[in-house]
C-alpha positions as a Markdown table, in Angstrom:
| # | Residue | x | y | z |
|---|---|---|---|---|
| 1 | Unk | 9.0 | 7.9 | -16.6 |
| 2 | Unk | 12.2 | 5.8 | -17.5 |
| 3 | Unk | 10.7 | 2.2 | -18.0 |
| 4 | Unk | 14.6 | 0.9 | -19.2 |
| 5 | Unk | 13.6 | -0.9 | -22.1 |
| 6 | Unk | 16.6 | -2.4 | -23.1 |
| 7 | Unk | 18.3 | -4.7 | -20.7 |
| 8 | Unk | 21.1 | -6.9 | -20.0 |
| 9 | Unk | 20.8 | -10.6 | -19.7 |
| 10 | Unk | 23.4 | -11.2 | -17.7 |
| 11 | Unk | 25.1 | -8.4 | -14.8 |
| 12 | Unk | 28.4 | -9.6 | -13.4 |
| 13 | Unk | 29.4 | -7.1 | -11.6 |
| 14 | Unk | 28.2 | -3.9 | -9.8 |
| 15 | Unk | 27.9 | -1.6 | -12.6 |
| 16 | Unk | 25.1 | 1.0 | -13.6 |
| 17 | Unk | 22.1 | -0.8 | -13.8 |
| 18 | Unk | 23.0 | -2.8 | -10.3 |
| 19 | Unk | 23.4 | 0.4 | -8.2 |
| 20 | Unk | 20.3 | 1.9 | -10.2 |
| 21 | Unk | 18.4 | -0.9 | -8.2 |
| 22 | Unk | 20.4 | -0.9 | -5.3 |
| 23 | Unk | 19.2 | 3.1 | -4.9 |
| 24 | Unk | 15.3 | 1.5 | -4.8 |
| 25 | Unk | 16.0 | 0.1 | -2.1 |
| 26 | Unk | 16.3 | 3.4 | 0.3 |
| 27 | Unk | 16.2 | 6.9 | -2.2 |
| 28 | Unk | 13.1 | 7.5 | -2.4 |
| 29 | Unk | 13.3 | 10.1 | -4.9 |
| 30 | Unk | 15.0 | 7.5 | -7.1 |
| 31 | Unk | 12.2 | 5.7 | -7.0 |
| 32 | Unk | 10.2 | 8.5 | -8.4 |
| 33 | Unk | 12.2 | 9.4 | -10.9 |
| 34 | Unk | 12.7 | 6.7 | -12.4 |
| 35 | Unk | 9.3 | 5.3 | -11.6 |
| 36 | Unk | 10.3 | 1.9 | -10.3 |
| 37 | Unk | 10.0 | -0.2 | -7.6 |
| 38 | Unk | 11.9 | -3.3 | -5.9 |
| 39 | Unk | 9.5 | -5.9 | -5.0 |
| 40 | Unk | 10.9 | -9.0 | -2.6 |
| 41 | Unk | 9.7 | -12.2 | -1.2 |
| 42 | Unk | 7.6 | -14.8 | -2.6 |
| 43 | Unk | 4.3 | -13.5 | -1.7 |
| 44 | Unk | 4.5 | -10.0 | -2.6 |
| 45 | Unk | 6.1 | -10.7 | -5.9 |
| 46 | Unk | 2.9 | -13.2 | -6.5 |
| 47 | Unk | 0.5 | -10.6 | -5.5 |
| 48 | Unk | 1.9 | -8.3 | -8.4 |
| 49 | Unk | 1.8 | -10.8 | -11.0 |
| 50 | Unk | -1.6 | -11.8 | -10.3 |
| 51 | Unk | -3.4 | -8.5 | -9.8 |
| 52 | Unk | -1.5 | -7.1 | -13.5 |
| 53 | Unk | 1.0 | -4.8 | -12.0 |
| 54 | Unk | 3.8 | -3.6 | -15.0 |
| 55 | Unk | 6.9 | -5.8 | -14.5 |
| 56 | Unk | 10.1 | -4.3 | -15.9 |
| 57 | Unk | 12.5 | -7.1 | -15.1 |
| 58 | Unk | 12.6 | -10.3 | -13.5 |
| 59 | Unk | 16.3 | -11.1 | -11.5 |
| 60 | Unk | 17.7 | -14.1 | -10.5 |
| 61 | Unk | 20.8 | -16.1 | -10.1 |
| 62 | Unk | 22.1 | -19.2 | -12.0 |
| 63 | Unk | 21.1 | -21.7 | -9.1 |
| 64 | Unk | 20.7 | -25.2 | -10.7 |
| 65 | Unk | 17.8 | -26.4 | -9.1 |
| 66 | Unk | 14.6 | -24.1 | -8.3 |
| 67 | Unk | 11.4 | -24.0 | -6.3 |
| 68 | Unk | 8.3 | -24.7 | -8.7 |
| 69 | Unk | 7.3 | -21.5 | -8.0 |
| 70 | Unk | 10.0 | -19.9 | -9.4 |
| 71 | Unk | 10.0 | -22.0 | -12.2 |
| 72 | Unk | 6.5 | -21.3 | -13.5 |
| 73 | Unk | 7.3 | -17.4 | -13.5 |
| 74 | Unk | 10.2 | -17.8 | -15.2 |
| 75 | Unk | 8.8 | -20.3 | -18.3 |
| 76 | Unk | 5.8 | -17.3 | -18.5 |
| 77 | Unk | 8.5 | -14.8 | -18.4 |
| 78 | Unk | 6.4 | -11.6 | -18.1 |
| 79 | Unk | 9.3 | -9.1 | -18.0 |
| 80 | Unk | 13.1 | -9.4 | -19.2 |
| 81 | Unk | 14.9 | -12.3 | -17.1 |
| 82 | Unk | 18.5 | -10.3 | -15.9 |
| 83 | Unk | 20.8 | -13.1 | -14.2 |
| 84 | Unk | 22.8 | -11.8 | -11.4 |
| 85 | Unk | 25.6 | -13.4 | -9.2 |
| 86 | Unk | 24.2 | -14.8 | -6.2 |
| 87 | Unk | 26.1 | -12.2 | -3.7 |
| 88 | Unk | 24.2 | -9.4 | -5.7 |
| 89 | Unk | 21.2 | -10.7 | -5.6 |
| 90 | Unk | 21.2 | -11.0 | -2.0 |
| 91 | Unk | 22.1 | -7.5 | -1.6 |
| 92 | Unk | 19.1 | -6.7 | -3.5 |
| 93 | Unk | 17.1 | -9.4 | -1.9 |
| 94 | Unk | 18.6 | -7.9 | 1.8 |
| 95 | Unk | 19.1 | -11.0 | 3.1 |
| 96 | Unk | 21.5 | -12.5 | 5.3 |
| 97 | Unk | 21.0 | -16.2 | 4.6 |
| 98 | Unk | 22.0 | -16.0 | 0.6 |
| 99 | Unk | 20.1 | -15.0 | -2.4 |
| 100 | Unk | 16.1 | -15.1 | -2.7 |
| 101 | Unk | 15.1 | -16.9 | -6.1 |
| 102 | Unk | 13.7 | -14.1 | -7.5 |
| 103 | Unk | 13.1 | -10.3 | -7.2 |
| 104 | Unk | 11.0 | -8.0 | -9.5 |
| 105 | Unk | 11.5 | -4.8 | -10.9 |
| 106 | Unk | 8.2 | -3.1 | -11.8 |
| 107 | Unk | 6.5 | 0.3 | -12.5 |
| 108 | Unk | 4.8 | 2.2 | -9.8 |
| 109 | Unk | 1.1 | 2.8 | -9.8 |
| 110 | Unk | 0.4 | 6.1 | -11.2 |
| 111 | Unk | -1.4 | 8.6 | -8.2 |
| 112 | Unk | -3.4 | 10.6 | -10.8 |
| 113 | Unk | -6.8 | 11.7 | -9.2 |
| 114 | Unk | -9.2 | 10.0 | -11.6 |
| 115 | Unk | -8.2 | 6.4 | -9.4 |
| 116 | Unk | -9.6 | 8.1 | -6.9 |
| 117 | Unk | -12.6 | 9.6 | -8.8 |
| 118 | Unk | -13.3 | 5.7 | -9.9 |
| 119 | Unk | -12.8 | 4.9 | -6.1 |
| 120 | Unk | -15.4 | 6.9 | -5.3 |
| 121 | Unk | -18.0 | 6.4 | -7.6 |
| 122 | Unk | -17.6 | 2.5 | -6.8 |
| 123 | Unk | -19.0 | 3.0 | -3.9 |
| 124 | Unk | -20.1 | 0.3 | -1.7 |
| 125 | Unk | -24.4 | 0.3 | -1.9 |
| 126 | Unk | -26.8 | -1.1 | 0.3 |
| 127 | Unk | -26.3 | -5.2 | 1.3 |
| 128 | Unk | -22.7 | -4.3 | -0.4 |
| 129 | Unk | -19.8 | -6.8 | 1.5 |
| 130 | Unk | -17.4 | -4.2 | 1.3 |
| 131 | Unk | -15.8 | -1.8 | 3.7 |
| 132 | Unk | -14.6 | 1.8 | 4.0 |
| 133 | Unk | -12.4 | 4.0 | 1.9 |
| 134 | Unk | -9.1 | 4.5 | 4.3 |
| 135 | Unk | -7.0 | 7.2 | 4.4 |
| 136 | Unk | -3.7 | 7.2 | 6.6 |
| 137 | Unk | -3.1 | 11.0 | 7.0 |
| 138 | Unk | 0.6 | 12.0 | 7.0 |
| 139 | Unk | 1.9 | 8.1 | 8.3 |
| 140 | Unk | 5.9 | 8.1 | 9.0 |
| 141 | Unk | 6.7 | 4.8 | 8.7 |
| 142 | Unk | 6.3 | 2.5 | 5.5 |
| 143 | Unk | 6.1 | -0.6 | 7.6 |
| 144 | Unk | 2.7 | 0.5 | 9.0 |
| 145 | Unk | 1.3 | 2.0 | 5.2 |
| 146 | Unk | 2.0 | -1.7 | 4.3 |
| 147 | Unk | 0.4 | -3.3 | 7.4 |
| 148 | Unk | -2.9 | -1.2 | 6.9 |
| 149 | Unk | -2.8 | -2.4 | 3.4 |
| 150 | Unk | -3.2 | -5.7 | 4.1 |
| 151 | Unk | -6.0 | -5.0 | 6.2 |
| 152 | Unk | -7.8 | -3.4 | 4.0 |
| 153 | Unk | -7.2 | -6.0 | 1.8 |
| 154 | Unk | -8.5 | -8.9 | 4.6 |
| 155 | Unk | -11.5 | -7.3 | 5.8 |
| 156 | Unk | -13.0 | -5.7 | 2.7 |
| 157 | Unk | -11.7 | -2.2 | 2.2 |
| 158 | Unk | -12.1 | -0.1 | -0.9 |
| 159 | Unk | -9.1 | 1.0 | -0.8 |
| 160 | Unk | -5.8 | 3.1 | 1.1 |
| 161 | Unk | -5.3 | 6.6 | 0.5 |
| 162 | Unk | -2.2 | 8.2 | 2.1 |
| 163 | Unk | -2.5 | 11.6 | 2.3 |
| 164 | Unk | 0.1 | 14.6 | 2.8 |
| 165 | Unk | 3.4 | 14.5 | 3.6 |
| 166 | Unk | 3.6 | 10.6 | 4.6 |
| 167 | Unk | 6.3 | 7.7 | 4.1 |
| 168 | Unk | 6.2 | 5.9 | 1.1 |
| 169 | Unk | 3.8 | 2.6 | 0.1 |
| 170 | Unk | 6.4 | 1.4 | -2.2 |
| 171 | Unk | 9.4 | 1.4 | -0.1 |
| 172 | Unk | 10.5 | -2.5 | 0.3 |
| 173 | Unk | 9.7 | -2.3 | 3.8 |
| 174 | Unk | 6.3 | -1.1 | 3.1 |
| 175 | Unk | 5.7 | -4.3 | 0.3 |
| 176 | Unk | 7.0 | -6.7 | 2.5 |
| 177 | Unk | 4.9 | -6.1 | 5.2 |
| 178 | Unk | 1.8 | -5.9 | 3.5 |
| 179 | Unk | 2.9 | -9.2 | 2.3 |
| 180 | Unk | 1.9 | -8.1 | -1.5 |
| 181 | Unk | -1.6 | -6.4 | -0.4 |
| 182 | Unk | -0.5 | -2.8 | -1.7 |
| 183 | Unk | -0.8 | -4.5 | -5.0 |
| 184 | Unk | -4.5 | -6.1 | -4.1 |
| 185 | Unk | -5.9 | -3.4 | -3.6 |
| 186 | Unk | -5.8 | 0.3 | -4.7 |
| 187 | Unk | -3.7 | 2.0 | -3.2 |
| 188 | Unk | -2.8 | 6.1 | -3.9 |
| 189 | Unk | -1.2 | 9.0 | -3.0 |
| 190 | Unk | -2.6 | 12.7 | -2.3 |
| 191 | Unk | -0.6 | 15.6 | -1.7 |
| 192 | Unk | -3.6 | 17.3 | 0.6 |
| 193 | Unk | -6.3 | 16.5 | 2.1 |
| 194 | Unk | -8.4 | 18.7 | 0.2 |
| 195 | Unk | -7.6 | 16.5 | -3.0 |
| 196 | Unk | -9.7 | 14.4 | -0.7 |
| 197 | Unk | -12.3 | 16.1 | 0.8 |
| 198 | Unk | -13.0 | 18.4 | -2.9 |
| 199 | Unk | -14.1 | 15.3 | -4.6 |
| 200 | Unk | -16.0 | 14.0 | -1.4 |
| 201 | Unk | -17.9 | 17.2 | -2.1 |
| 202 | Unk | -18.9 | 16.9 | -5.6 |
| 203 | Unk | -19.8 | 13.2 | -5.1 |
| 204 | Unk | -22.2 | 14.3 | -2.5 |
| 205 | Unk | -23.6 | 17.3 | -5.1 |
| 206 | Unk | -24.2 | 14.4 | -7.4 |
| 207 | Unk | -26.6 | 12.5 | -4.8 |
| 208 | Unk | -23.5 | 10.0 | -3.3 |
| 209 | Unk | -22.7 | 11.4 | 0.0 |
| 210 | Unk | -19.6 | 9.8 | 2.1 |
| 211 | Unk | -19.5 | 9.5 | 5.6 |
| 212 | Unk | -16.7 | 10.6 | 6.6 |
| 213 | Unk | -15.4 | 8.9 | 10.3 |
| 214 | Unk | -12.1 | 9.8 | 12.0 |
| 215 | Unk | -10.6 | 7.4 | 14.6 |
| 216 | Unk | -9.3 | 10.1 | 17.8 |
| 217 | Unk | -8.4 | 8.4 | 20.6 |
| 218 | Unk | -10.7 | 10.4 | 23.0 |
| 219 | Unk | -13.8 | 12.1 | 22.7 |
| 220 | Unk | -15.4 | 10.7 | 20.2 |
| 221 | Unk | -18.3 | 8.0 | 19.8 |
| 222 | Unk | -17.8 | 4.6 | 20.8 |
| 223 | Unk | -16.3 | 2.6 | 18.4 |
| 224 | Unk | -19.3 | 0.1 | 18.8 |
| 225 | Unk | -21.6 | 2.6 | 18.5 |
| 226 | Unk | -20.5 | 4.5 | 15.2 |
| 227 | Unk | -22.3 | 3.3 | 12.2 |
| 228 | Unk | -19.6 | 2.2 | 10.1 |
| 229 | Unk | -21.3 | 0.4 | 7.0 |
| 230 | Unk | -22.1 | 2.0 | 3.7 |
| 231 | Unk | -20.7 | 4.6 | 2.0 |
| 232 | Unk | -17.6 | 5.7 | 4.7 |
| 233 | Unk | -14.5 | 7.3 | 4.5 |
| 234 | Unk | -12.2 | 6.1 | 7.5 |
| 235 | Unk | -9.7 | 8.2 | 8.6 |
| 236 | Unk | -6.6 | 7.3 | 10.1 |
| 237 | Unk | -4.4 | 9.7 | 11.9 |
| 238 | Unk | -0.5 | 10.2 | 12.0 |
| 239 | Unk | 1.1 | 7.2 | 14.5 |
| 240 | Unk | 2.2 | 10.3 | 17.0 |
| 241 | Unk | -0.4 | 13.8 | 16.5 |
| 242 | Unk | -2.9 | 11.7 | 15.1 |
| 243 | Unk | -5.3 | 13.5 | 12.4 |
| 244 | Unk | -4.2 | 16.7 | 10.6 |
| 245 | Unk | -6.7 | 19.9 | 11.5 |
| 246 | Unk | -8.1 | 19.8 | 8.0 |
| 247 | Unk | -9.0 | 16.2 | 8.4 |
| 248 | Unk | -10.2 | 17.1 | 11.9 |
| 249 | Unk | -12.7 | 19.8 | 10.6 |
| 250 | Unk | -13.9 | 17.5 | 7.5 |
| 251 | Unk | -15.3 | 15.1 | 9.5 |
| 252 | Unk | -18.7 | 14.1 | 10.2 |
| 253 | Unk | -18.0 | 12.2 | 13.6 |
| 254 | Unk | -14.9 | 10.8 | 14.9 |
| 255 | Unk | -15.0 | 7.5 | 16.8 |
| 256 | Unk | -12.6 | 6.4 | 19.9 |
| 257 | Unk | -11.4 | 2.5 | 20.5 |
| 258 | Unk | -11.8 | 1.6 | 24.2 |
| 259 | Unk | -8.6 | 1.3 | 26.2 |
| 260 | Unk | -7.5 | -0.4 | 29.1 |
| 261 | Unk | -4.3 | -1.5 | 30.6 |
| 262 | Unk | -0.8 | 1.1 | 30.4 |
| 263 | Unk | -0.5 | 1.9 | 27.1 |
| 264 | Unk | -1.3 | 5.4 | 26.1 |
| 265 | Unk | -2.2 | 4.9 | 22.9 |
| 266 | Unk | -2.5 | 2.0 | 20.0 |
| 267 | Unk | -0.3 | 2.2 | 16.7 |
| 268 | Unk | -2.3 | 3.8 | 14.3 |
| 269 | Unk | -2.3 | 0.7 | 11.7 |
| 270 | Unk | -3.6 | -1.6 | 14.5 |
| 271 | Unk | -6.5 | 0.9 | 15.1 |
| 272 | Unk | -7.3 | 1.4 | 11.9 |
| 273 | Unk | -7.3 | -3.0 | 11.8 |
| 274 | Unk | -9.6 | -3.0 | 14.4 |
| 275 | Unk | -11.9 | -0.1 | 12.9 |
| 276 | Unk | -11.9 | -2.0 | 9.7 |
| 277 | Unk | -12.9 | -5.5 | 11.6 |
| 278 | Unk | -15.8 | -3.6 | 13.4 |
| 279 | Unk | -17.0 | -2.3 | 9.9 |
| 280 | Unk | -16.9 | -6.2 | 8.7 |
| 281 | Unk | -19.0 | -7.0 | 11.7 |
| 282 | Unk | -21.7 | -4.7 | 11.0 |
| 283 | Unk | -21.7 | -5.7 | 7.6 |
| 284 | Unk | -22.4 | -9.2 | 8.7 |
């Protein structure tokens, strides 16, 4: 993948390298190919530096006075510092009130199966605080990959796998509202669900056997009543058909959250949040 390791110190105008970042923003395949990512707002852009994710390029504008914050990334430098005019950087930034102090290109995550084959064998073991594996099977919008990221990351998951033909967990709108969680905690992509459900197999051949528990939003076992601790594989469905069949089929039990009220049916990330809680509360 193209990591640009030469850069400019200064941009001035709209040239190559702006509309090369510009194009993170919403081409997704340019994101792929090139193997970056845009990352926004204070938090986020925190989140990656602390947790060691591959900065590329720092950006910012020639603002005398800045936020200690900003400051302290900038003295540590951990990528190329690229100055841009403010009315860029906004553009970048997407904000309407003026320039944010800093943005960050970095690399994305690889999605190579051996993170997940290290997923798995880290299993959570008995008396273990942490939660469930969770896939989000085929979601279509990044704004909910992101908001089941941060769940996972505040109630104790392992970690998010999106499987199938799903939005993307590095869009912006995805990182911004995880507020910085995709980068807390693991978070891959899988093409299938058998990518899945084949390793699932042969960690259960070698004596570690996943439960695996798919959220349906009728006829399953109460929520309350599904024994969610342990070694568990939570499965959350697509925000309109829910699960795929082959998820459907892999599962051991699925597991329905009490309704009441109008609505037909809860967004999938907010199910999944409340899945996630009730595993913390049987953990203790």
């Amino acid at each position: 993948m193209n990591r640009t390791p030469k850069l400019p110190a200064r941009i001035q105008r709209r040239n190559a390298q702006f509309q090369q970042w510009q194009a993170l923003l919403t081409n997704r395949r340019k994101r792929s190919r090139s193997g970056q990512m845009l990352i926004q707002g204070v938090r986020p852009l925190s989140q990656a530096l602390e947790h060691g994710v591959e900065l590329i390029a720092l950006l910012a504008d020639d603002r005398p006075q800045r936020s200690r914050w900003a400051r302290d990334i900038l003295e540590r430098a951990p990528a190329p510092i690229v100055e841009l005019p403010g009315e860029l950087l906004a553009e970048l930034g997407q904000r309407d009130e003026g320039p944010p102090e800093l943005l960050g290109v970095a690399a994305l995550p690889g999605d190579d199966l051996a993170r997940l084959d290290r997923l798995l064998r880290s299993a959570p073991s008995a008396g273990d605080r942490r939660g469930p594996l969770v896939v989000f099977d085929r979601p279509r919008t990044p704004g909910n990959i992101g908001s089941l990221a941060r769940s996972v990351d505040a109630l104790g998951g392992v970690g998010l796998v999106i499987t199938g033909h799903a939005a993307d967990p590095w869009d912006p709108a995805s990182i911004r509202s995880s507020t910085g969680s995709v980068f807390a905690v693991p978070v891959l992509r899988c093409a299938s669900h058998l990518e899945v459900t084949e390793r699932l197999a042969a960690r259960a051949a070698a004596g570690q056997r996943w439960t695996v528990v798919g959220l349906d939003e009728a006829g399953g076992r109460q929520l309350s009543e599904t024994a969610l601790s342990g070694q568990v594989v939570l499965v959350v469905g697509n925000e309109t058909v829910g699960m795929s069949a082959g998820w459907r089929e892999s599962c051991d039990q699925t597991a329905e959250i009490p309704m009441g009220g109008s609505a037909s049916s809860l967004n999938a990330s907010v199910a999944g949040s409340i899945a996630l809680y009730e595993a913390r509360r049987q953990r203790g």
